[in-house]
C-alpha positions as CSV (number, residue, x, y, z in Angstrom):
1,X,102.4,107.9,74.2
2,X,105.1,106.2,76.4
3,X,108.1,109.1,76.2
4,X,108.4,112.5,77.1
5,X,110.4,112.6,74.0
6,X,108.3,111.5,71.8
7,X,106.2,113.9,72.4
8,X,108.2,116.3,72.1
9,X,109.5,115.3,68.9
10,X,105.2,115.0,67.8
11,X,104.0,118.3,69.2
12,X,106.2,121.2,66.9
13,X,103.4,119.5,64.5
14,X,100.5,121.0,66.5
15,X,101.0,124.6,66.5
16,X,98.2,127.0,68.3
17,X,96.9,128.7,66.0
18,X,94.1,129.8,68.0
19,X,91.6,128.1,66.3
20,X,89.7,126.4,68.9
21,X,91.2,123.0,67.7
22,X,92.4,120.6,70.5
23,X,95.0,117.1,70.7
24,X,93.6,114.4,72.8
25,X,96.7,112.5,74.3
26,X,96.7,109.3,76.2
27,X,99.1,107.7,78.5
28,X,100.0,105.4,81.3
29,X,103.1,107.7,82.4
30,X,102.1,110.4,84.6
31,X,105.1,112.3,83.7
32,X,104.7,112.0,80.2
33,X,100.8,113.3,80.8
34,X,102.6,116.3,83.2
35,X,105.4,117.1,80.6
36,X,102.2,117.8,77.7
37,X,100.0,120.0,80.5
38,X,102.3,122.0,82.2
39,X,99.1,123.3,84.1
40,X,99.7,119.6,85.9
41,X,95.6,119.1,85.2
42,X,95.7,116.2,82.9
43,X,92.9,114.0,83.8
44,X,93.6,111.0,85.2
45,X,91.1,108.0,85.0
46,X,90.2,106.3,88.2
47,X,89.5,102.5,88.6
48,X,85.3,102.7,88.3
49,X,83.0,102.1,91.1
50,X,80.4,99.5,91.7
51,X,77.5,101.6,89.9
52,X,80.0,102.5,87.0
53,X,81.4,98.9,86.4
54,X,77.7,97.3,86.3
55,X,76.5,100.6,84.1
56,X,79.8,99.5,81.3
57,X,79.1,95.9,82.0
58,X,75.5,96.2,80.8
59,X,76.4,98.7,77.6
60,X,78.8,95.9,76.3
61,X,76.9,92.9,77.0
62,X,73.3,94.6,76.0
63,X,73.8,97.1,72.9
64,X,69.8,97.9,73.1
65,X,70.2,98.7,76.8
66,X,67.1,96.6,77.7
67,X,68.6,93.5,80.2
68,X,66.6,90.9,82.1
69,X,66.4,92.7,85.9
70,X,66.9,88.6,86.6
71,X,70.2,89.0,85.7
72,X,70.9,92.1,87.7
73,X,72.1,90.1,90.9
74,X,74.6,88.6,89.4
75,X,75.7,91.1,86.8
76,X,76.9,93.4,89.6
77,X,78.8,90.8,91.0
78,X,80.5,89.8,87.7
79,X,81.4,93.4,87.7
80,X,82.6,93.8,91.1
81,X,85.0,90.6,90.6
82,X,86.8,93.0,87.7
83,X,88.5,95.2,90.4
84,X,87.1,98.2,88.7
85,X,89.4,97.7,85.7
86,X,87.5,98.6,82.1
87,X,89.2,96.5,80.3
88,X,88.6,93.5,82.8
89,X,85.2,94.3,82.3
90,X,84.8,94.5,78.5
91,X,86.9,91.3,78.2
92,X,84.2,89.7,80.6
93,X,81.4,91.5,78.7
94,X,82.4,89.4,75.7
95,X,82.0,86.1,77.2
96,X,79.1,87.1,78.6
97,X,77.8,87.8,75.0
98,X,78.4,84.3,73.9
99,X,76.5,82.7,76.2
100,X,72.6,82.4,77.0
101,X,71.1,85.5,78.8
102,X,69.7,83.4,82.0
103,X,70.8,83.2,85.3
104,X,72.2,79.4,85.5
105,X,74.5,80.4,82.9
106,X,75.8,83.6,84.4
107,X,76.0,82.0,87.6
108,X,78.8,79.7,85.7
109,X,80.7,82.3,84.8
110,X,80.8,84.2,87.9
111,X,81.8,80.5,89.5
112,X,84.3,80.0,86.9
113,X,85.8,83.6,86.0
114,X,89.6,83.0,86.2
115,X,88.9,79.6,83.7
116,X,86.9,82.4,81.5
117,X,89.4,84.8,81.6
118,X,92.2,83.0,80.8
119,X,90.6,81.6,78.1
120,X,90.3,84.8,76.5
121,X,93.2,86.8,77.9
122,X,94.7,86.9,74.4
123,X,92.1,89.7,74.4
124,X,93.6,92.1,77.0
125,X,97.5,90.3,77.7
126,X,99.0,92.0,74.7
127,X,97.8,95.3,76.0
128,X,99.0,95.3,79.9
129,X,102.4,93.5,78.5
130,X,103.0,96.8,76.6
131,X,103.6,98.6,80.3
132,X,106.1,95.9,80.8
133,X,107.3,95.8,77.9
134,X,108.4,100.1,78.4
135,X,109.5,99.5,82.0
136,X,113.2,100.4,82.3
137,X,115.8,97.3,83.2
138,X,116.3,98.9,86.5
139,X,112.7,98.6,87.4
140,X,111.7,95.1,85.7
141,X,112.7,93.3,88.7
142,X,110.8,95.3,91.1
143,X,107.9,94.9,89.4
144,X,108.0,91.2,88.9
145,X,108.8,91.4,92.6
146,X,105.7,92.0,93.5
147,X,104.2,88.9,92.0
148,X,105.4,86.6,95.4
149,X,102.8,88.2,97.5
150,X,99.1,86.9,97.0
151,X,96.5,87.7,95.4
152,X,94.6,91.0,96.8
153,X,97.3,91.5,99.2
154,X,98.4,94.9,101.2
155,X,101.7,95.0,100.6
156,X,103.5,97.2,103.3
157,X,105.9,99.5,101.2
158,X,108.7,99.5,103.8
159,X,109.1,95.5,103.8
160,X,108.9,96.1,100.3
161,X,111.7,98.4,99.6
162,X,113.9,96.5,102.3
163,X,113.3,93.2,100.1
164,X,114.6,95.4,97.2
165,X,118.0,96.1,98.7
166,X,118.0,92.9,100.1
167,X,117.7,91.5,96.9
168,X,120.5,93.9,95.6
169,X,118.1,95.5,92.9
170,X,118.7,98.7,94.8
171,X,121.3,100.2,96.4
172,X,119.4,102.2,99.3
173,X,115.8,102.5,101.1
174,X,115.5,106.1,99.9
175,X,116.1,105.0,96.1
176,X,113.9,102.0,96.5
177,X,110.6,104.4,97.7
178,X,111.4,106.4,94.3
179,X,111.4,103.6,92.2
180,X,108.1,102.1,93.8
181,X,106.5,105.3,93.1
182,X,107.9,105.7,89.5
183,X,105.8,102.6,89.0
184,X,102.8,103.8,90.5
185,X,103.3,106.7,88.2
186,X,102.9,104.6,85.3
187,X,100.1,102.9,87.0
188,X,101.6,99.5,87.2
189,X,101.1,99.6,91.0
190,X,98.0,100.8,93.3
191,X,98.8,102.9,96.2
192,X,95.8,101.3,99.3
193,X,97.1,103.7,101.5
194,X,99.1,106.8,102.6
195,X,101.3,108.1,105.3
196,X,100.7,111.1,106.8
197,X,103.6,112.8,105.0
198,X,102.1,111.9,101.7
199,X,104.5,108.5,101.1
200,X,103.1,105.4,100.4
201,X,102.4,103.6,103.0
202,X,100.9,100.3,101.6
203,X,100.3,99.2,98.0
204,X,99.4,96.3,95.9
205,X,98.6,94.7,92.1
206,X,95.3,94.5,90.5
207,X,95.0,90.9,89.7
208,X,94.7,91.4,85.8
209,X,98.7,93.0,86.4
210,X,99.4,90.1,88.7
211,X,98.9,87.7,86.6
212,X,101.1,89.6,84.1
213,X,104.0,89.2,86.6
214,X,103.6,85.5,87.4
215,X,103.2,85.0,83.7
216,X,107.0,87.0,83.2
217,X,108.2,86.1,86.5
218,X,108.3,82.3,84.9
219,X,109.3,83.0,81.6
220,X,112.2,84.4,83.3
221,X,112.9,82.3,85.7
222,X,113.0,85.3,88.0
223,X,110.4,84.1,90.6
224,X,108.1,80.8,90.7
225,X,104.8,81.3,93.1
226,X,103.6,78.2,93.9
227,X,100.6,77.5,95.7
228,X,99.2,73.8,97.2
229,X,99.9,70.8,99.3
230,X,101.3,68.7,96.8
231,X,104.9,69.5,95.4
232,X,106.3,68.4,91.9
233,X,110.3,68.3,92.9
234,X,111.2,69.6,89.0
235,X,109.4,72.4,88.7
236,X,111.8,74.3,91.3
237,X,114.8,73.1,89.8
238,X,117.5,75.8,89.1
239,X,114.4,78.2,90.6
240,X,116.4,81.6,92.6
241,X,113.5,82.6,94.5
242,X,109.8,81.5,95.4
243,X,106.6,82.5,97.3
244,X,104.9,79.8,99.0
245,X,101.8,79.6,99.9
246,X,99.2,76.8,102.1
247,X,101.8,74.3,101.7
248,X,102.3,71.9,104.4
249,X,106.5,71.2,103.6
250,X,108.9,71.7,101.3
251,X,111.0,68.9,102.4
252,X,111.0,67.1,98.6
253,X,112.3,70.5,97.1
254,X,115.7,70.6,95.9
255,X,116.7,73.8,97.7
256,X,120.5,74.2,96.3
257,X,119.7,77.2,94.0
258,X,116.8,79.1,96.4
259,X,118.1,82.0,97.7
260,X,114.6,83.5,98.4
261,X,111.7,82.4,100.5
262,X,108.6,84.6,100.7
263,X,105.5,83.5,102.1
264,X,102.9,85.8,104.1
265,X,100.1,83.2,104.3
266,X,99.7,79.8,106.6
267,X,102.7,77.6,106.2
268,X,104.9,75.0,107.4
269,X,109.0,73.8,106.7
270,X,109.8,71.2,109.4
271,X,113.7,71.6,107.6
272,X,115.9,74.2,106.1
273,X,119.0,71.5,105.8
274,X,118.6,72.1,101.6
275,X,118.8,75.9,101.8
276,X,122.1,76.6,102.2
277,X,122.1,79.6,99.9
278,X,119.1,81.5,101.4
279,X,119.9,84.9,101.8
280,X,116.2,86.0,101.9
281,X,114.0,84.3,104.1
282,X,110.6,86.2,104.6
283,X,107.6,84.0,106.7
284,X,106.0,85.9,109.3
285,X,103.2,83.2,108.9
286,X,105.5,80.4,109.0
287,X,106.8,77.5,111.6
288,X,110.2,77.7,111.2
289,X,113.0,75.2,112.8
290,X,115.8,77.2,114.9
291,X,118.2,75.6,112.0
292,X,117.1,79.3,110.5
293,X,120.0,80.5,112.5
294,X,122.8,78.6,110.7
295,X,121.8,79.8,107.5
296,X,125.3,82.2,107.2
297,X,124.1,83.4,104.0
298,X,120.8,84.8,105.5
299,X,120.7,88.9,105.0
300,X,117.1,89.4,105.4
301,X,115.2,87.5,107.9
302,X,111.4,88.1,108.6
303,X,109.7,85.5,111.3
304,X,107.0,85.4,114.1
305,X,108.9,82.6,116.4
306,X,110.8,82.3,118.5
307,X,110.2,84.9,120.5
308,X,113.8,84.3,122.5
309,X,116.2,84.6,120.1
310,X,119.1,82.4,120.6
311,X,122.4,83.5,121.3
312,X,123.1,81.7,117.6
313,X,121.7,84.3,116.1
314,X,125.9,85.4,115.7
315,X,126.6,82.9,113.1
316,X,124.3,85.3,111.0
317,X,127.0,87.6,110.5
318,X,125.4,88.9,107.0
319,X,122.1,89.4,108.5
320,X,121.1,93.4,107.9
321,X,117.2,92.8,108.6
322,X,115.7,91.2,111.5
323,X,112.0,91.4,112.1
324,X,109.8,89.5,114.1
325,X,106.3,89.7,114.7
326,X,105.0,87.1,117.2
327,X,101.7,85.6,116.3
328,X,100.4,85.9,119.8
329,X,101.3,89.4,121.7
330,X,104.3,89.0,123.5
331,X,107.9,90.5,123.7
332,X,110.9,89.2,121.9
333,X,114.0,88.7,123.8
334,X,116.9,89.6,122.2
335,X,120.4,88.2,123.5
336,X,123.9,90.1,124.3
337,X,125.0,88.8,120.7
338,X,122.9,91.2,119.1
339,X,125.7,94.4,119.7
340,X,128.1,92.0,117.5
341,X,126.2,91.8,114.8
342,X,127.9,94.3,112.8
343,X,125.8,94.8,110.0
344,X,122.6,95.0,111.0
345,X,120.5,98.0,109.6
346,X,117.2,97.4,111.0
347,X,115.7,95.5,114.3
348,X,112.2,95.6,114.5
349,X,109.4,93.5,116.4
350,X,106.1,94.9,117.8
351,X,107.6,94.5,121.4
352,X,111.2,93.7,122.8
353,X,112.3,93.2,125.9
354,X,114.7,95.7,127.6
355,X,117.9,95.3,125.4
356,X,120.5,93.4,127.1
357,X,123.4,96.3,128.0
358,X,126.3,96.5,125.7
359,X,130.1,96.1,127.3
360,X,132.5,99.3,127.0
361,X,134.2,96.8,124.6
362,X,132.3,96.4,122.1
363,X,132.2,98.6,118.7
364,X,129.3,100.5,117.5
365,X,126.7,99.7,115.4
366,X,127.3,101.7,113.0
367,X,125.0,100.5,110.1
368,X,122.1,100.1,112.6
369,X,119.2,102.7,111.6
370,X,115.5,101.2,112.7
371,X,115.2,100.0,116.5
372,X,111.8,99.6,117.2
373,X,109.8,99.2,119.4
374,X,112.0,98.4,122.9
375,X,110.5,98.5,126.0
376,X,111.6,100.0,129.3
377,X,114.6,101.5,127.2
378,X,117.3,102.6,129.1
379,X,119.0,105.7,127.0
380,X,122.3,105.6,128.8
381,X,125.6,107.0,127.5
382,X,126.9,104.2,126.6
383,X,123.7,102.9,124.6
384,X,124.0,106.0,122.3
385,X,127.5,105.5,121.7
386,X,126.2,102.4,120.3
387,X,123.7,103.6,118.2
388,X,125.0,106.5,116.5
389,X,123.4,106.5,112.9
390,X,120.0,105.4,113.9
391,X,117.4,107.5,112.0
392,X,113.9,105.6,113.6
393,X,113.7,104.6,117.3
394,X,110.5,103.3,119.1
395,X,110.4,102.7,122.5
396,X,107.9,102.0,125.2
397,X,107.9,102.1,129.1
398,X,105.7,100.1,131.2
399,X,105.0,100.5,134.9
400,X,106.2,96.3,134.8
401,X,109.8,95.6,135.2
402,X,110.9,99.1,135.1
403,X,114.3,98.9,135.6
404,X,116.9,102.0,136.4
405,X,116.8,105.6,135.1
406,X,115.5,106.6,131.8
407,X,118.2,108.8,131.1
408,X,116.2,110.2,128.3
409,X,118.3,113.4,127.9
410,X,120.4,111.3,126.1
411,X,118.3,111.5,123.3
412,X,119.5,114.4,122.1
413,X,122.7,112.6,121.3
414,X,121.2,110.9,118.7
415,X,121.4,113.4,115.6
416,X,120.7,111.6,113.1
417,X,117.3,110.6,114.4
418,X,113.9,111.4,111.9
419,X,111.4,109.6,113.3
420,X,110.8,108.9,117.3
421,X,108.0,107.2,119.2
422,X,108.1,107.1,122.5
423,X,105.0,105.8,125.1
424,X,104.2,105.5,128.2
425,X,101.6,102.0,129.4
426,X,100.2,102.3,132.5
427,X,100.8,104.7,135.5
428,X,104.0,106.2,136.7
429,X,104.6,108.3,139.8
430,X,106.4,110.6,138.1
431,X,107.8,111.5,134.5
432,X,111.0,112.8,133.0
433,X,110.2,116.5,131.9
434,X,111.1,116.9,128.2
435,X,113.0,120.5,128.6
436,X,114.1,122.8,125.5
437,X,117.3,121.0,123.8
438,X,115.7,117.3,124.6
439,X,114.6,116.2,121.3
440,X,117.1,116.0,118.1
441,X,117.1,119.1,115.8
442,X,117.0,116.3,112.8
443,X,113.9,114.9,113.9
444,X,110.8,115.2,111.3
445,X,108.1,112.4,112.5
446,X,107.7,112.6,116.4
447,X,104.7,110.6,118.2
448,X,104.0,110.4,121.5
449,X,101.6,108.3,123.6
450,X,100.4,108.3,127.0
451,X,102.9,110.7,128.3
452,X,100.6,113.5,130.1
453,X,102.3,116.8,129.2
454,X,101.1,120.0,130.1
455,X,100.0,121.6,126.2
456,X,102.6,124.4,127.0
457,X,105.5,121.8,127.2
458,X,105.1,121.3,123.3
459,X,106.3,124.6,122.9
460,X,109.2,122.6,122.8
461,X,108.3,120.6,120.1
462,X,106.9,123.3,118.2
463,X,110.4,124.9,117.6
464,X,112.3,122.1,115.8
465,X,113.2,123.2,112.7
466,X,112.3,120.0,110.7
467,X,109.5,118.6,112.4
468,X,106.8,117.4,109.7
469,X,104.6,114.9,111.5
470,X,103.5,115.3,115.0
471,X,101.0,112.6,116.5
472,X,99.5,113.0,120.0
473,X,98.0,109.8,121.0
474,X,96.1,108.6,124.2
475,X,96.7,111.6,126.5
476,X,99.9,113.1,125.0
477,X,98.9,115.9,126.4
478,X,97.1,116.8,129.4
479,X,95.1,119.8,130.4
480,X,92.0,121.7,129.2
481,X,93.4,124.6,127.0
482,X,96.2,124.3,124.1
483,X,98.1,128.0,123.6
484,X,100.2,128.5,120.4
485,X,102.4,131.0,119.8
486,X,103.9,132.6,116.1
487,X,107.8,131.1,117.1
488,X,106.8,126.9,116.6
489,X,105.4,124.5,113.9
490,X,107.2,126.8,111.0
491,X,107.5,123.3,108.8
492,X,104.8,120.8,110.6
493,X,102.8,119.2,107.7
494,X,100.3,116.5,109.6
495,X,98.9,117.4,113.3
496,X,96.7,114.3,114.8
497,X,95.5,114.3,118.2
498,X,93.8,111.0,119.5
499,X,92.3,110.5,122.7
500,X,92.7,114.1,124.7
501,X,90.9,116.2,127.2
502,X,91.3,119.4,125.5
503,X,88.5,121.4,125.7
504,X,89.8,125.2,124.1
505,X,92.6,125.8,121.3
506,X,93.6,128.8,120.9
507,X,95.4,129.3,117.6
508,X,96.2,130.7,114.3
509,X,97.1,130.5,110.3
510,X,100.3,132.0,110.9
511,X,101.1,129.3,113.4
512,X,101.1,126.2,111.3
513,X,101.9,128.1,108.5
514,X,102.9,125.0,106.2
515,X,99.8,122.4,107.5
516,X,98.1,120.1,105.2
517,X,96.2,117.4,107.0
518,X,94.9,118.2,110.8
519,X,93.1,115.5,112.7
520,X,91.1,115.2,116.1
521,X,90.0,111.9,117.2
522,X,88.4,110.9,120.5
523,X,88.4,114.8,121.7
524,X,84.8,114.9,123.2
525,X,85.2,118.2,124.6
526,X,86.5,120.0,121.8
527,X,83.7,122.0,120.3
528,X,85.6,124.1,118.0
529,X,88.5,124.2,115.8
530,X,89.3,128.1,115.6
531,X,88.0,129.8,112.1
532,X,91.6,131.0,111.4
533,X,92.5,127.6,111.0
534,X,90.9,127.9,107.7
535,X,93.6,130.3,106.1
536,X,96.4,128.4,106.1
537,X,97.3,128.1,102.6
538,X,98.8,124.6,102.4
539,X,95.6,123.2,104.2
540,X,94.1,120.3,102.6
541,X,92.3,117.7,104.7
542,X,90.1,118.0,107.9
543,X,89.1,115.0,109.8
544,X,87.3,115.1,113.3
545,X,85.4,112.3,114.9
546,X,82.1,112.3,113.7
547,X,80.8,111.2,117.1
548,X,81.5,114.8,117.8
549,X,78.6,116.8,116.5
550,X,80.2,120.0,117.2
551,X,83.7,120.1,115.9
552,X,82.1,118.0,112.6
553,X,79.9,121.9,112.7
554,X,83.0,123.6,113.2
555,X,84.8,121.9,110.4
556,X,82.1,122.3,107.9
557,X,81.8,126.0,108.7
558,X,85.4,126.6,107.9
559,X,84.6,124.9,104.5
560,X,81.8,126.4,103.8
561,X,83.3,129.8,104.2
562,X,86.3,129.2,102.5
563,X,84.2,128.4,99.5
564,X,81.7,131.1,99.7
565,X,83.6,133.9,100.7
566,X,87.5,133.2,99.2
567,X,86.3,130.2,96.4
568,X,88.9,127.8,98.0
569,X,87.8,124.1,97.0
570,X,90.6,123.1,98.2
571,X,89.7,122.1,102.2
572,X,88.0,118.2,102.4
573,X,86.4,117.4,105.5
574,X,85.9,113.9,106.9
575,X,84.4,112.5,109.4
């Protein structure tokens, strides 16, 4: 079934006639399986594990169920290759059948399976093209997007949604996460992992689906992904976008038409004189000439050198993405240029330098919404005027170079800031106190690192009214006891603390009335997470440090008698 429509048109032929009689229905659309159980517990089929891929393997490949044990070895590891995918593995199961049941010969296979599998992919193509085949228009070239990254690759959903808009197949971030998770919905794409709010944080393609998107990509002269030392000059002609990868140059390639470069593995292009009409240039893994910065066309520009960016950096007057990510830890020096670069949306490296001070002349940024992560950043009145829209904001401060006052009450200037991380490295003789009114009422992600605080200073914390995610890392928080009270936390979601000396918190349900997912890591004095923890409502997921015998005792016990006593199945612990 591959409409909600359809099914609705089909189902005034079933009526309940309470007879016992029941409709199996099958899709790849989540929402078509949620519109037909409204009950929302349709069964959803999971990729199979190791044991279960071998166990289908051998039922296709050995009818009696008798096999050689020879051949087990190997058999698992023909399975395993299939990525858990059925279908992978019955396709394989049939060339296993044609071929002589010893181990030299399933040894060949296993060396040769992408040569076997294409030979018979007439068996299993037809039936994956069908999900590309009911993809709507607007979501055809996100899919065959996702074909320029390599094979078994973690694919980091915010790069991936920026690309998007980039690329002008969507108009904003926020529609580009829906779209990404309309096609995990119809199981196109794998989610590897999660966010703590739930959103995806990384995803990928199983190869089988890969392939499918090379295989269009081509056709359609959408995307080519090529792969090798030695270049054949035609076969990028009239090409818009491509993914490198291991390639030494591309100095033969006749760049007029490129307006996309991806490449995330080891890579080399001694010249960018051909690509006058990049727009797109994404190679983290790449050595890249500083000609990058007269590409005037460039809106999206991903790199790891150099780490001083040159005051030419202006002539990219498009630019809306910058992100660099050093190979070698270091800090990325950013020049005064930088405040006229009017339409840059995001700035992002794992470390800059103190930002260079903007004059009272210049205009705001006003497009400018990620600035992460700056070190030693110096809040100042000015600096917010400058900064007005930005919704993330990570910043550092080191007890190296520091330079000035904080002037962190600023901060509060800032109100369309979500998501703030702010940590302290190293020692400092004293701290700015975060007072009631410090943080913005907007903000619904807040971690902080290293900072100290006395547990009763997140009382402040506790009462914004749209915090979400709150992460206490590497001595947050300082003290032995943690208090809550019934007037914070009304909307928190995720609570992680990592690294703390807390020894006693005293709590309850009514407290964190909304939490789903609460984590302690490296908390070695923490025997006990209070029992009234385990009647929150909303609460899905504990996870403790299973070094810590005690609180993985406490968090079993709240389980256990959640399950015994109120049959609520619906608390997972890990450890």
């Amino acid at each position: 079934m591959w409409s909600e429509k359809t099914w609705d048109e089909v189902r005034i032929y079933f009526p309940d006639n309470v007879n016992g009689s029941r409709i199996i229905l099958t899709t790849r659309l989540e929402d078509v399986a949620a519109c037909a159980d409204s009950s929302k517990n349709f069964h959803q089929m999971k990729f199979l594990k190791g044991d279960e891929s071998w166990d289908l393997l051998k039922k296709q490949v050995f009818k009696s169920g008798n096999y050689p044990p020879i051949l087990e070895k190997i058999g698992r590891k023909i399975a395993l290759t299939c990525g858990g995918l059925p279908l992978a593995i019955v396709v394989i199961a049939g060339i296993l059948s044609e071929v002589s049941r010893t181990e030299a010969d399933w040894e060949q296979v296993a060396n040769n399976l992408n040569l076997a599998t294409t030979a018979h992919e007439e068996k299993y193509a037809a039936i994956l093209d069908l999900s590309y085949t009911h993809l709507p228009h607007h979501l055809r070239s996100c899919f065959l997007y996702m074909g320029a990254f390599p094979e078994d690759y973690e694919i980091r959903s915010q790069n991936l949604v920026k690309l998007w808009v980039a690329e002008g197949f969507v108009q904003s971030e926020e529609v580009a996460e829906e779209f990404l998770m309309d096609l995990v919905k119809r199981n196109l794409v794998l989610v590897k992992k999660r966010k703590s709010n739930g959103r995806i944080k990384s995803c990928g393609l199983h190869d089988l689906l890969r392939d499918l998107c090379l295989v269009r990509a081509v056709e359609e002269n959408f995307l080519l992904y090529f792969m090798g030392k030695f270049v054949l000059p035609e076969i990028f002609e009239d090409q818009v976008r491509i993914s490198v990868s291991y390639s030494d140059n591309l100095l033969e390639i006749d760049g007029s038409t490129i307006q996309t470069i991806i490449c995330y593995q080891r890579s080399k292009i001694d010249s960018l004189e051909k690509f006058k009409l990049l727009s797109i240039l994404d190679m983290v893994k790449a050595d890249l000439p500083v000609q990058v910065f007269e590409l005037l066309q460039l809106k999206h520009l991903a790199l790891s050198s150099p780490t001083v960016i040159p005051s030419s950096v202006l002539n990219l007057q498009n630019l809306e993405t910058l992100i660099i990510y050093p190979r070698e830890p270091c800090m990325v020096t950013l020049p005064d240029e930088i405040w006229k670069m009017s339409r840059l949306r995001h700035l992002i490296a794992s470390s800059f330098h103190p930002l260079p001070h903007p004059d009272g002349e210049t205009p705001p940024l006003q497009n400018l919404q990620t600035l992460s992560l700056v070190t030693n950043f110096v809040c100042s009145e000015r600096m917010v005027v400058m900064i007005p829209n930005i919704k993330k904001l990570g910043i550092c401060y080191s007890d190296e170079n520091l330079d000035g006052e904080w002037n962190l009450e600023n901060l509060q200037c800032l109100d369309q800031l979500e998501k703030l991380k702010m940590e302290i490295r190293g020692d400092f003789p004293s701290r700015p106190c975060l007072k009631p009114g410090f943080y913005p009422e907007l903000l619904k992600k807040l971690t902080l690192s290293g900072w100290r605080l006395p547990w009763k200073d997140l009382s402040t914390v506790g009462s914004l009214p749209n915090l979400q995610v709150l992460k206490l890392q590497n001595y947050a928080c300082d003290g032995s006891v943690w208090e809550t009270s019934d007037d914070g936390f009304k909307e928190l979601e995720f609570l992680l603390v990592d690294e703390s000396n807390l020894e006693e918190w005293s709590t309850e349900s009514s407290h964190f009335p909304k939490l789903k997912s609460l984590v302690f890591q490296r908390c070695p004095y923490l025997s006990e997470i209070p029992d009234d923890i385990g009647y929150i409502p909303a609460l899905e997921l504990i996870e403790v440090d299973g070094r810590n015998k005690h609180l993985v005792e406490s968090a079993e016990r709240i389980q256990k008698e959640q399950e015994t006593e109120y049959e609520n199945y619906s608390i997972r612990v890990r450890y």
